[in-house]
Steps between C-alpha positions, in 0.01 A plus 500: 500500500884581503742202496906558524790319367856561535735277272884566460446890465180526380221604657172478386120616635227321389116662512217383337171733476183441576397538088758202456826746394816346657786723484856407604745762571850366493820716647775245302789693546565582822343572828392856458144465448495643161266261247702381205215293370143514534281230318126561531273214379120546429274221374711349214735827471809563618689912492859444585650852620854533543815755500524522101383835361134351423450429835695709752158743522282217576759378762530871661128445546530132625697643767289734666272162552757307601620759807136486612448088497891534712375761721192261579656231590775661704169594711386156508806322613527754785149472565590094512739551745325763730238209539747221560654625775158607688 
């Protein structure tokens, strides 16, 4: 399930997993599409990954998943429209 939500200039993507992960990636400074923040909560967990040195790796990794939910719903939203005007 992806859910988005742009406030002010912050955008954030929400998934949650089918093994009941929810990750939020959140691009708070600008518009690039570059995560800032990701926050991944499992069962009563939460892993909080962001630019400091601790974790900038985890974020670099964070990324790559975060280009691949974007590139899926790019195809969905055109796929929306290819049906809507049929």
């Amino acid at each position: 399930m992806f859910e988005e939500s742009t406030i002010g200039h912050v955008h954030t993507l929400y998934v949650a997993k089918e093994d009941g992960t929810r990750i939020e990636y959140v691009d708070s400074c600008s518009a690039d599409l570059r995560l800032d923040i990701v926050v991944v909560k499992k069962g009563s967990g939460t892993t909080i990954y962001d630019r400091d040195e601790m974790g900038y790796s985890g974020l670099k990794n964070w990324q790559k998943e975060f280009d691949y939910y974007l590139a899926r719903i790019l195809i969905e939203k055109q796929m929306q429209s290819v049906t809507e005007k049929k």
